[in-house]
Structures are given as structure tokens and as C-alpha cells.
C-alpha positions as CSV (number, residue, x, y, z in Angstrom):
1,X,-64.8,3.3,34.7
2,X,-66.2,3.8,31.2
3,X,-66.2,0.5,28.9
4,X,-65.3,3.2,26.1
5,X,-62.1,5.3,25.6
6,X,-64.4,8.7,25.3
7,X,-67.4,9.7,26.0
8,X,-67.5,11.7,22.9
9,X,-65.9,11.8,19.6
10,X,-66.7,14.1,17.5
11,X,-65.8,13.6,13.5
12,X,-65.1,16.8,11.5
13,X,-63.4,20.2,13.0
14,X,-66.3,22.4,12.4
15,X,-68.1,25.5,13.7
16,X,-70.5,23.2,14.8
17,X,-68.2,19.9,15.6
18,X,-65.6,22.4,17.6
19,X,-68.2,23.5,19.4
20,X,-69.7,20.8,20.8
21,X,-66.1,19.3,21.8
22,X,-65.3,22.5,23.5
23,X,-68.9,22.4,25.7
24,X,-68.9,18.5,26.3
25,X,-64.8,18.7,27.7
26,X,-66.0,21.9,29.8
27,X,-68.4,19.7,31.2
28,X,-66.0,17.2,32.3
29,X,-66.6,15.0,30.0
30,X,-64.1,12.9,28.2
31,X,-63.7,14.2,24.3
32,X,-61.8,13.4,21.1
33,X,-62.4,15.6,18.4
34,X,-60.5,14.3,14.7
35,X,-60.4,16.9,11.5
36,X,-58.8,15.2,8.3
37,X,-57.5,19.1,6.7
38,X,-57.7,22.0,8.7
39,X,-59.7,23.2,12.1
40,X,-62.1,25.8,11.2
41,X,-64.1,23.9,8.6
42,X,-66.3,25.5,5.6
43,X,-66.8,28.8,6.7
44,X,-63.1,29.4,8.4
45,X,-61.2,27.5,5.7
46,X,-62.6,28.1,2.5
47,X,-66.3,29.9,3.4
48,X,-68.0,32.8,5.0
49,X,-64.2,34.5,6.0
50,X,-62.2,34.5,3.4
51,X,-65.1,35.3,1.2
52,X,-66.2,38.0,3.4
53,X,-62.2,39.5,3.4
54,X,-62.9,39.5,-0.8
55,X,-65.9,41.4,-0.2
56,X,-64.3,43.9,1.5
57,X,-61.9,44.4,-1.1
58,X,-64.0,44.5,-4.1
59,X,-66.3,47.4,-2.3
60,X,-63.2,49.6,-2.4
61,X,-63.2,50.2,-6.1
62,X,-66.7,51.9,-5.7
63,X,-65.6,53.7,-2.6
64,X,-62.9,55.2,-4.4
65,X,-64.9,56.9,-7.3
66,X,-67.5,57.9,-4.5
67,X,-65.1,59.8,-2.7
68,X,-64.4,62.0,-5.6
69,X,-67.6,63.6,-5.0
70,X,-66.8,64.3,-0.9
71,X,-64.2,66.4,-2.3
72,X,-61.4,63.5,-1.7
73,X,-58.4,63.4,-4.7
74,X,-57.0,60.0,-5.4
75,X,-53.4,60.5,-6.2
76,X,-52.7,58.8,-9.3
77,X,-54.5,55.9,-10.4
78,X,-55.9,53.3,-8.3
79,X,-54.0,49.6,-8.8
80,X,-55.3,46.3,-7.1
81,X,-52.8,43.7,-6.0
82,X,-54.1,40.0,-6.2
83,X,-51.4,38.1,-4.5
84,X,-51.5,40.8,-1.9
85,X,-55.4,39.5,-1.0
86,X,-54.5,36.1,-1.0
87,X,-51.7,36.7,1.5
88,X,-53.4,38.5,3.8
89,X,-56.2,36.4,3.4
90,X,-54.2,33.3,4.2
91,X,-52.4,35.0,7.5
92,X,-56.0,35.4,8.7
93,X,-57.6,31.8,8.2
94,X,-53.9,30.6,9.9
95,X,-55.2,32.6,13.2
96,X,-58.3,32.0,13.2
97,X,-57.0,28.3,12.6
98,X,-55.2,28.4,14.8
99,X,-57.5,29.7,17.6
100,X,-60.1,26.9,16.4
101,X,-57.8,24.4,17.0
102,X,-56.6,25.7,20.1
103,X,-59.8,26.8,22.1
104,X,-60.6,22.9,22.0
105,X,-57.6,21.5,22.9
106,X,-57.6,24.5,25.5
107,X,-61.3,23.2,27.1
108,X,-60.0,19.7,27.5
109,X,-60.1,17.7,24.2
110,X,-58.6,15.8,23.0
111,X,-57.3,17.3,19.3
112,X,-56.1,14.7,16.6
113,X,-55.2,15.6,12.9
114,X,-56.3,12.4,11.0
115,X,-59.1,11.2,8.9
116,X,-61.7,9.3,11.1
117,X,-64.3,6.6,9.6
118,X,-66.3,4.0,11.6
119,X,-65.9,0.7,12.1
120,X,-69.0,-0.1,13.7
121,X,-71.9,2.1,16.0
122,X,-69.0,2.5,18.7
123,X,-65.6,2.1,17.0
124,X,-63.4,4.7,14.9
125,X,-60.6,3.9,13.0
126,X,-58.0,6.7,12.5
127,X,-56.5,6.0,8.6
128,X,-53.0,7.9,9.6
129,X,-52.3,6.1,12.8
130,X,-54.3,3.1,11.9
131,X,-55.4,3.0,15.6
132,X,-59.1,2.5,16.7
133,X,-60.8,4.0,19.4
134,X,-64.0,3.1,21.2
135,X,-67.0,6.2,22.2
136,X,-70.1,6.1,23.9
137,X,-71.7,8.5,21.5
138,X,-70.2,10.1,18.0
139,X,-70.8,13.4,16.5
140,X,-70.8,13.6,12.8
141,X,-69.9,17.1,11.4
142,X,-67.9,16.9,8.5
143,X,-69.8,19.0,6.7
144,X,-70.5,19.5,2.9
145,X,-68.3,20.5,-0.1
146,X,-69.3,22.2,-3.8
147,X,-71.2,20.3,-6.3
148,X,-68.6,19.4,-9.5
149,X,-71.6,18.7,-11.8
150,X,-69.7,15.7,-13.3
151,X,-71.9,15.2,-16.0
152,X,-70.7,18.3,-18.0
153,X,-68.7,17.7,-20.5
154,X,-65.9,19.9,-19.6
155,X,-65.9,20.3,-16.1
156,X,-62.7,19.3,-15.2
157,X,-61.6,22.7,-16.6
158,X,-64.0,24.3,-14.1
159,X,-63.3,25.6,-10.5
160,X,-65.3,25.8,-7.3
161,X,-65.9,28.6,-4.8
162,X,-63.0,26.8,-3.2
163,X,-60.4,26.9,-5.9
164,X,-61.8,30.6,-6.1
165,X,-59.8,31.2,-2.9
166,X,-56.3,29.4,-3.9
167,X,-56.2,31.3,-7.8
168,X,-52.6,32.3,-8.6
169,X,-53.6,35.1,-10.4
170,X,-57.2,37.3,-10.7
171,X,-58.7,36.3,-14.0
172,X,-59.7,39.2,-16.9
173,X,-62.8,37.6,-17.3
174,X,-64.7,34.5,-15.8
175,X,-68.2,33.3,-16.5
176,X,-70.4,31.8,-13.3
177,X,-73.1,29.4,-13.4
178,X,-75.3,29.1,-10.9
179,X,-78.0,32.4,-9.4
180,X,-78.2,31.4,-5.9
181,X,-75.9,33.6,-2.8
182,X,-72.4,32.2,-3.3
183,X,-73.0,32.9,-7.6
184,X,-74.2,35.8,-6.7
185,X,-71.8,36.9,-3.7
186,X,-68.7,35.7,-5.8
187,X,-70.1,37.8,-9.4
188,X,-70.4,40.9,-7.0
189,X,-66.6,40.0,-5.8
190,X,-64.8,39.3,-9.3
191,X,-66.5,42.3,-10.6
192,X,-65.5,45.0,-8.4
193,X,-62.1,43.7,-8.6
194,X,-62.1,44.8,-11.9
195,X,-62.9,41.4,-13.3
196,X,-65.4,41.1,-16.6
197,X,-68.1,38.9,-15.1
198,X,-71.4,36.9,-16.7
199,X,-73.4,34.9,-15.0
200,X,-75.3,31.9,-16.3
201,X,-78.5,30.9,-14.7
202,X,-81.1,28.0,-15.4
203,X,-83.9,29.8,-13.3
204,X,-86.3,32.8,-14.1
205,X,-84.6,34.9,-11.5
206,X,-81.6,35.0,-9.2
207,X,-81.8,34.3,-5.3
208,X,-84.3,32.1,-5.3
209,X,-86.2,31.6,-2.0
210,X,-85.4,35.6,-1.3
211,X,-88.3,38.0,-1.7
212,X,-89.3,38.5,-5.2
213,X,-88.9,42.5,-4.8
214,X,-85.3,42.2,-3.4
215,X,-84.0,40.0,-6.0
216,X,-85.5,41.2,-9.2
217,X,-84.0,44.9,-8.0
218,X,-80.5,43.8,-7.2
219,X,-80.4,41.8,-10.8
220,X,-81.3,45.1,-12.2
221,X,-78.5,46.7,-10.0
222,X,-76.0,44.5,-11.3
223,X,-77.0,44.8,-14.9
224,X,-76.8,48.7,-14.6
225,X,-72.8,48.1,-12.9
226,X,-72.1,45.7,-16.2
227,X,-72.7,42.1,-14.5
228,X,-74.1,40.2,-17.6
229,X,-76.8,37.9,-16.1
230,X,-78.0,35.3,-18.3
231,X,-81.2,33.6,-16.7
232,X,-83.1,30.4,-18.0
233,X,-80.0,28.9,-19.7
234,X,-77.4,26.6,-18.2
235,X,-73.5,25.5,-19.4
236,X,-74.2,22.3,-22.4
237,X,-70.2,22.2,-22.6
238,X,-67.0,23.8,-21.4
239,X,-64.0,23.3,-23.5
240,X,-60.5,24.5,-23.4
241,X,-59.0,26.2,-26.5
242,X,-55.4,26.6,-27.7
243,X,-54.8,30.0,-26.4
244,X,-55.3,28.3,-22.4
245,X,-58.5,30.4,-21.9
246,X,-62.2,28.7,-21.9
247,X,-65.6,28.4,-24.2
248,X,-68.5,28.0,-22.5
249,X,-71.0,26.7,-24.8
250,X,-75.2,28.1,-23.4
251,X,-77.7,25.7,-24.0
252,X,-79.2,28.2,-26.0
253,X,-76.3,28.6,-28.5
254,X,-74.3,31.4,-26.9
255,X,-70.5,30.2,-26.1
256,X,-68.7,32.9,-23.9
257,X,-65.2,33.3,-23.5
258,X,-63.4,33.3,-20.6
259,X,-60.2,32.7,-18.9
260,X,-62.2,30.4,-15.4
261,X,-65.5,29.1,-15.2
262,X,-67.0,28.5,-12.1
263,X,-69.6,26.1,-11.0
264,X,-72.0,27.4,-7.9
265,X,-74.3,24.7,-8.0
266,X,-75.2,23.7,-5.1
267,X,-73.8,21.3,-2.4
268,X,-73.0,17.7,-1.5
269,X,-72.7,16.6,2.5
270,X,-69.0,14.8,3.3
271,X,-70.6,11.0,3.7
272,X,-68.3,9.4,1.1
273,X,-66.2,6.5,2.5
274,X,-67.1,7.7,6.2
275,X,-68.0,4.3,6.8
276,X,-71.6,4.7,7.5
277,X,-72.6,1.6,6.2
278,X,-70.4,0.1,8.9
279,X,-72.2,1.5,11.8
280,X,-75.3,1.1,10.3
281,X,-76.2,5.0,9.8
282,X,-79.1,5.9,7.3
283,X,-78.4,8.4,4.2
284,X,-80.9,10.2,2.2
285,X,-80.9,10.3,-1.2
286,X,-78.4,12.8,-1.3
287,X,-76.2,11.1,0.9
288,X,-77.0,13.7,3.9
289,X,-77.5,11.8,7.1
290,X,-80.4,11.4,8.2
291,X,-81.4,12.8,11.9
292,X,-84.6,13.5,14.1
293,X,-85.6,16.7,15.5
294,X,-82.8,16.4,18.2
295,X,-80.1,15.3,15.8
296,X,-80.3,11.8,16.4
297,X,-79.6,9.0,13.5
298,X,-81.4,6.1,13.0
299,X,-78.7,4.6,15.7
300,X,-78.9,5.5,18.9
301,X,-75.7,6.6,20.1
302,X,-74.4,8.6,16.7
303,X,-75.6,12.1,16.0
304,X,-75.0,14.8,13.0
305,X,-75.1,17.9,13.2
306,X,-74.2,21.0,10.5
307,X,-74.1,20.8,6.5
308,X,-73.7,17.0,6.6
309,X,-77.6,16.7,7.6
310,X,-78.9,19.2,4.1
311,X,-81.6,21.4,7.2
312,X,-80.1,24.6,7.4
313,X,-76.3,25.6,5.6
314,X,-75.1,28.0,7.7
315,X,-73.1,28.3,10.7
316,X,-74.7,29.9,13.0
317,X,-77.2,27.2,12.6
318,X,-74.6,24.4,13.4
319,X,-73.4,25.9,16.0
320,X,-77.0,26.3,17.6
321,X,-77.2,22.7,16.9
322,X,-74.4,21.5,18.4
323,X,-75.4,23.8,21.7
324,X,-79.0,21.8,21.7
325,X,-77.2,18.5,21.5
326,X,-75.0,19.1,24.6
327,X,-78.2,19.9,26.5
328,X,-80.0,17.5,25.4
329,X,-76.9,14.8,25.7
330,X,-75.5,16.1,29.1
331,X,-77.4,18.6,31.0
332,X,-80.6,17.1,30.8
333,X,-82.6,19.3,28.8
334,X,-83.5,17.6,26.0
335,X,-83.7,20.6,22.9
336,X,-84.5,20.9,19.5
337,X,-83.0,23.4,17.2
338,X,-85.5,25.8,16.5
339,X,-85.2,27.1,12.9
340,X,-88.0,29.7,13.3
341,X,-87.1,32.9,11.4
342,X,-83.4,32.1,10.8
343,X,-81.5,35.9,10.3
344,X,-79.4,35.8,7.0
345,X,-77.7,37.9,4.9
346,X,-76.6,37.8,1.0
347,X,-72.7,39.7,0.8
348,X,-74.1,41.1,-2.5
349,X,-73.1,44.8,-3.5
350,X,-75.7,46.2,-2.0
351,X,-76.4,43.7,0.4
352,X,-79.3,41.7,1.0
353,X,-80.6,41.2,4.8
354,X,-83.7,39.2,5.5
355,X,-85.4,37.2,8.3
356,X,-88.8,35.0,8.3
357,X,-91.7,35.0,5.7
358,X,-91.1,36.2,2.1
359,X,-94.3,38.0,0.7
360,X,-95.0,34.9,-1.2
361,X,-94.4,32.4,1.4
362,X,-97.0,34.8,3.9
363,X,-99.6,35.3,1.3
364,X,-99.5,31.1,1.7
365,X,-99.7,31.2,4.9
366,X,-101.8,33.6,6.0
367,X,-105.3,34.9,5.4
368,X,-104.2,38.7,4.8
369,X,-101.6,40.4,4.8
370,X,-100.3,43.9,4.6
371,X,-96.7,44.9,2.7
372,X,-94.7,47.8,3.8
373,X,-92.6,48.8,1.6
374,X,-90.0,51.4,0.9
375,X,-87.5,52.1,-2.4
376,X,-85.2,55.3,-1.7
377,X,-81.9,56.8,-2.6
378,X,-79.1,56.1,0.8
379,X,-78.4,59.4,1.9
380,X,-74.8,58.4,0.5
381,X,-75.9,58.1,-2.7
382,X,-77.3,61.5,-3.6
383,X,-74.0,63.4,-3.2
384,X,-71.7,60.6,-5.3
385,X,-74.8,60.5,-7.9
386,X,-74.8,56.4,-7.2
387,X,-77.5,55.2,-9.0
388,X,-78.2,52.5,-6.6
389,X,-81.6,52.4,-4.5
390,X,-82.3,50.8,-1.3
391,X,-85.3,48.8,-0.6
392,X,-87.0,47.7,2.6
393,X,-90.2,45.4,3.5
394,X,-92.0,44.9,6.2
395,X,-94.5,41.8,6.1
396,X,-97.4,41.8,8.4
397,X,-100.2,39.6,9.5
398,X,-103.1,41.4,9.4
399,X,-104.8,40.2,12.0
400,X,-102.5,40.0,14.9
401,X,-100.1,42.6,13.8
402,X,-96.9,40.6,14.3
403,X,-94.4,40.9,12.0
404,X,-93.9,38.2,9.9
405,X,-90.5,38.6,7.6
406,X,-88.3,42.0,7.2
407,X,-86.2,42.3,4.2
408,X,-83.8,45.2,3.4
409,X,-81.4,45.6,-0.2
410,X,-79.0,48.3,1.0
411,X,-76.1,49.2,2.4
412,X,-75.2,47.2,6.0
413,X,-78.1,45.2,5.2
414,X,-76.3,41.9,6.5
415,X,-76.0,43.9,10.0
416,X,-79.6,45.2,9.9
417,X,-80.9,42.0,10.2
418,X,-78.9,40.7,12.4
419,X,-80.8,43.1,15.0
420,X,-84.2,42.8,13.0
421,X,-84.1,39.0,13.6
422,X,-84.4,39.2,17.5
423,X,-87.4,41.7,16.5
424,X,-89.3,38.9,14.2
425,X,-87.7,36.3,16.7
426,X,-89.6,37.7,19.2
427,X,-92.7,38.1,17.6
428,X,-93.3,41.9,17.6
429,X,-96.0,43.8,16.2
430,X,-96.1,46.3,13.5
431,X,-97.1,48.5,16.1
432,X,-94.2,48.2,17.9
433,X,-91.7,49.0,15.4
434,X,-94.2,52.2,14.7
435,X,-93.9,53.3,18.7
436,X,-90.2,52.8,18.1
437,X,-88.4,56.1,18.0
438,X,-86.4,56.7,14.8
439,X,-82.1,57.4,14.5
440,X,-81.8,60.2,12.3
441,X,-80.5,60.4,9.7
442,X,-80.3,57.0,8.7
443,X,-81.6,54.7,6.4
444,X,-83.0,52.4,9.2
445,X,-85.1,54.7,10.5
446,X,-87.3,53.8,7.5
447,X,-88.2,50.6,9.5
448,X,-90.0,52.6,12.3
449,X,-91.3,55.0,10.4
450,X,-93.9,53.3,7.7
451,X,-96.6,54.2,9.2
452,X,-99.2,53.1,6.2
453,X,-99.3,49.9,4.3
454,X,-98.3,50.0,0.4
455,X,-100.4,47.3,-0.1
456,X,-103.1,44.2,1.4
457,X,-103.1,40.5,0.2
458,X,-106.2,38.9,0.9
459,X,-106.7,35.2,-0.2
460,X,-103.7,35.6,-2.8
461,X,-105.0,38.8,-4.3
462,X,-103.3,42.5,-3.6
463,X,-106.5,44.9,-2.8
């Protein structure tokens, strides 16, 4: 009989911590899994689904003018609902929920709704119940939350991308600060809602870490659609004024009015009060956790996995971590997460889909390169009269041919890549994709059909 009441616990109800419950139980192991709020975590809760269900209904303002050009009539004048959104948003994450929840309890875990911290390398004490438990090895995956930015003066009056999914009513106008995807993603959603939007940003140019090519042409995209981006600048001070809405004061003198301002600055990992200290676990400077290659802490039964370690913040990648830590913790293959050419995509309008090297991270890496690149009008685009281009790269490594990084602004770019990363995954070559046959028409056909570079980079230089 084990000297401990599970072999697993797993703190925070996850992507990645559900999973890893639901594999070690199917095992046969003995697993408690404890979520302080709601099953489903970040992206479920208050992430990638609810702001993927927005994204869907901000596209339909554009879809409706389109159709006037396929010879469709709108009867009457088209009228958006907020608090129709947010309900059917809400029924959704209660399934899905639900299902998280569920599925675990379903595989053998054991579920419990409190708020878990250590008391020492093997003990948890559950803050509801006030009981403690004993486990041979603990998962941490609590996860991360939004940056407040407390030292703005002001910022009290600001909300997150997580208010942003609880607002009682759609605001006329909100000003954003922050240019990285979820600025970006929730500018794009506010504004086809109908919502005046401005954007405040501290760098040269939006997206950073995204090819240069892709995010200088969708900041010129949302300038031409009326998104007012405001790069190199940043909030000094955010006051509320008598008539309830909010000043934004711009380092650079500019205060703009609005009635929210949101902060998209980054994120924190959930390590306050876990009790860390207690069992002795190491934090970064950040207050991440602190792991090794197979998501080990600096003790040797507690592991972390997801946002909580600051490697890679997305889902997909927690979940792929949690799958490496049950073989490497119970089916005796011991795997690390391998974050080669990680597939992601930017819910922009248009989308942005990319996986591997950026030009400017090849050209680094590489001796010479060669860039493939192509900037068209979508087929959809020419009968509506959309002045909205789509624009595809293919980086290549000269000498072996394999493609390095494929990056697409379009239309469906987020489900492009999704099939171009087992292509880069795999390590093709450019003359692969070339004896590829194309789908006509389509706009991905443009992938398999580039047949000459636009351009070589040799030793830094374009030749």
C-alpha cells in the first residue's frame, strides 16, 4: 500500500493539468485533481473560446456588406445584440465546463472544487475543507493571469482581456494598450462590432516576434478599416472624468477618450500564495516555476507544466507537456516537450498563420537563404471590391532545401498552418511542396506553386 493518499495530485484544472489527471487515472493510477474557479482554465474560461466565439461575430459585419456584391439584399438594417453574445457565449463555456470537469472525474479522478497550496514537497492543504492530503508526486498547472500594470496611475479604472468577456454592455469606443496577439486579436474584435477602436503601442511595430512582412501589412490593413494604431507611445495616466467615461493621457501628450481602457500587457504565472516556499519550489524572477527539460522543479517529486513555467503560452503546448510527463512519469519513456516549429495562429481580421523561422530569425541562423513570397487579391475579394490582400512566405535554407518557417496573412490562415506545421514539422523541402499538385481555385495553391525565389539572403544581405 502506498505511504501517500495519491499517487498524483494535480493543482489547477487546466488544458494541460486535466489532461494529465485524465491519462495518469487511465493508467490506473490513483489521482486527485483540485481547481480553485472553474474546470476548463485560461483558454475554456476566459481564453482561446470565448474569444474565438467574438471573432466569429465581429467577421459578420464585413460579411454582410460583402454579400451585397454576390447579389444578396440585407433586409433592413443590420443590428448587433451584445447581451445576446455574452449569453450564448456563457451557455458554451458551461458545456464545455462541464465536459472538462466530467471527462476527469469520468477516467477515474478524483475531482475537488477548492483552492489547493502546499504544505511541504508531499502535503496539500485544501483552504475550503481545511483538510490535507499526502501525494507521491504534484503537478502544478495553475496557469497565468493578465498583467494589471500597477504602477499606472489610473489603472484601477482599466480592464483585462478577462473583464472583456464579463462587460454588461459593448462600449462606443475603447482605447487598447498593448501590440502583441491578444491587443491585436481583441482591436480586430471591438472594431467589427461596430466599436471605435485605437490602439496604443510602446514598440515600432505590432506583433512582435511575427515576420516583419506579415505584421507591417496587417497594421496597414487595420489602418485602411479605421483601427487607429498608435506605435512608440505607451498610457502615462488614465483618469476617470465626471461624465463616467475615461482619459487616457499618451506619453507623448495625446489623451484619448474613451468609455474602457484595456491593458494587453503581457502575463503573470499563478505562484502567489501557492505555498511554494513551503515545499521548497524555485521561482524565477517573474515568479514562473522553474522546471528542466522534462518539467521537473528543483524538487524531485513536484513538476509544472503550462503558463505557470513562462516556455511556451499556448495550449496545445500544455497539453503536449502534460502527455510527455505521463510518459516520462509512468510508462517509462522518459520525453521532453519538443518545441520545434510550434504551429500558431493570430485571430486577426485577416488572420495570421505561421510556423518555424521568421525571415529574420533564418537570416541569423543560416548562411543563405531564399524568400518566397506572394501578395495577391483572395479570389473573394475582387467581386466585393475588399481592399484587403493576402500574403504568403515560404522561408528556405538554401542549401538543403528544407523549409524553414511558412507564414500566410489571409483568410483561414489559422487553419492553413495548422496543416503547413506537419509540413515544416517534418522537415520538407522546397521541392516537395513544388511536386505538390495544386487545389484550384484556391488561395493555398499559391504554396505549391512558387516556383522561383523573390529573393536570396546571404550573410545578412538580400542579393
Amino acid at each position: 500500500m502506498s505511504a501517500y493518499d495519491y499517487d498524483l495530485f494535480v493543482i489547477g484544472g487546466g488544458s494541460g493539468g486535466v489532461r494529465a489527471a485524465r491519462r495518469a487515472a487511465q493508467l490506473g493510477k490513483t489521482v486527485a485533481i483540485a481547481e480553485e474557479y472553474r474546470f476548463g482554465g485560461t483558454c475554456v474560461i476566459r481564453g482561446c473560446v470565448p474569444k474565438k466565439l467574438f471573432v466569429y461575430a465581429s467577421q459578420f459585419s464585413e460579411a454582410f456588406e460583402d454579400a451585397k456584391s454576390y447579389g444578396w439584399t440585407i433586409g433592413g438594417p443590420t443590428r448587433f445584440d451584445w447581451p445576446t453574445l455574452m449569453a450564448a457565449k456563457d451557455k458554451e463555456i458551461e458545456r464545455l465546463e462541464g465536459l472538462y470537469q466530467s471527462n476527469a472525474g469520468k477516467a477515474g479522478a478524483e475531482v475537488i472544487t477548492d483552492r489547493a497550496v502546499f504544505e511541504g514537497p508531499h502535503e496539500i492543504r485544501l483552504l475550503k475543507s481545511g483538510r490535507t492530503v499526502t501525494a507521491e508526486t504534484i503537478l502544478i498547472a495553475t496557469g497565468g493571469r493578465p498583467n494589471h500594470f500597477p504602477a499606472l496611475p489610473g489603472a484601477e479604472h482599466c480592464i483585462t482581456s478577462e473583464e472583456a468577456f464579463h462587460l454588461k454592455e459593448l462600449p462606443k469606443r475603447i482605447v487598447i494598450l498593448g501590440g502583441g496577439y491578444i491587443a491585436v486579436e481583441f482591436a480586430n474584435i471591438f472594431h467589427g462590432l461596430g466599436v471605435d477602436t485605437a490602439m496604443v503601442y510602446r514598440g515600432q511595430e505590432i506583433l512582435q516576434g511575427f515576420d516583419d512582412d506579415l505584421r507591417h501589412e496587417l497594421h496597414q490593413t487595420m489602418d485602411r478599416k479605421g483601427l487607429r494604431i498608435h506605435c512608440c507611445d505607451t498610457f502615462e495616466k488614465v483618469e476617470m472624468r465626471d461624465d463616467g467615461t475615461l482619459a487616457a493621457t499618451l506619453k507623448g501628450g495625446d489623451v484619448m477618450i474613451a468609455d474602457q481602457v484595456m491593458l494587453a500587457i503581457g502575463r503573470s504565472p499563478n505562484t502567489e500564495n501557492l505555498g511554494c516556499e513551503a515545499a521548497g519550489v524555485e521561482l524565477d524572477k517573474r515568479g514562473a516555476v522553474k522546471v528542466d527539460d522534462y518539467s521537473r522543479t528543483n524538487v524531485d517529486n513536484i513538476y509544472a507544466i503550462g503558463d505557470v513555467t513562462n516556455r511556451v503560452q499556448l495550449t496545445p503546448v500544455a497539453i503536449h507537456e502534460a502527455m510527455c510527463l505521463i510518459d516520462t512519469l509512468y510508462r517509462d519513456r522518459p520525453t521532453k516537450p519538443d518545441y520545434d516549429s510550434i504551429a500558431t495562429a493570430v485571430f486577426s481580421q485577416p488572420e495570421i498563420g505561421t510556423v518555424g523561422l521568421t525571415e529574420a530569425e533564418a537570416v541569423k541562423r543560416h548562411e543563405t537563404i531564399e524568400v518566397y513570397r506572394a501578395s495577391f487579391r483572395p479570389m473573394k475579394n475582387t467581386v466585393s471590391g475588399r481592399d484587403e490582400k493576402m500574403l504568403m512566405k515560404l522561408i528556405v535554407d538554401a542549401e538543403s532545401r528544407v523549409v524553414l518557417g511558412a507564414h500566410i496573412l489571409g483568410p483561414d490562415a489559422g487553419e492553413l498552418a495548422q496543416v503547413l506545421g506537419i509540413a515544416v514539422k517534418a522537415r520538407l523541402t522546397k521541392d516537395q511542396f513544388d511536386a505538390t499538385m495544386a487545389v484550384h481555385p484556391t488561395a493555398a495553391e499559391e504554396l505549391v506553386t512558387m516556383y522561383e525565389p523573390s529573393y536570396r539572403v546571404t550573410g545578412g544581405e538580400r542579393v
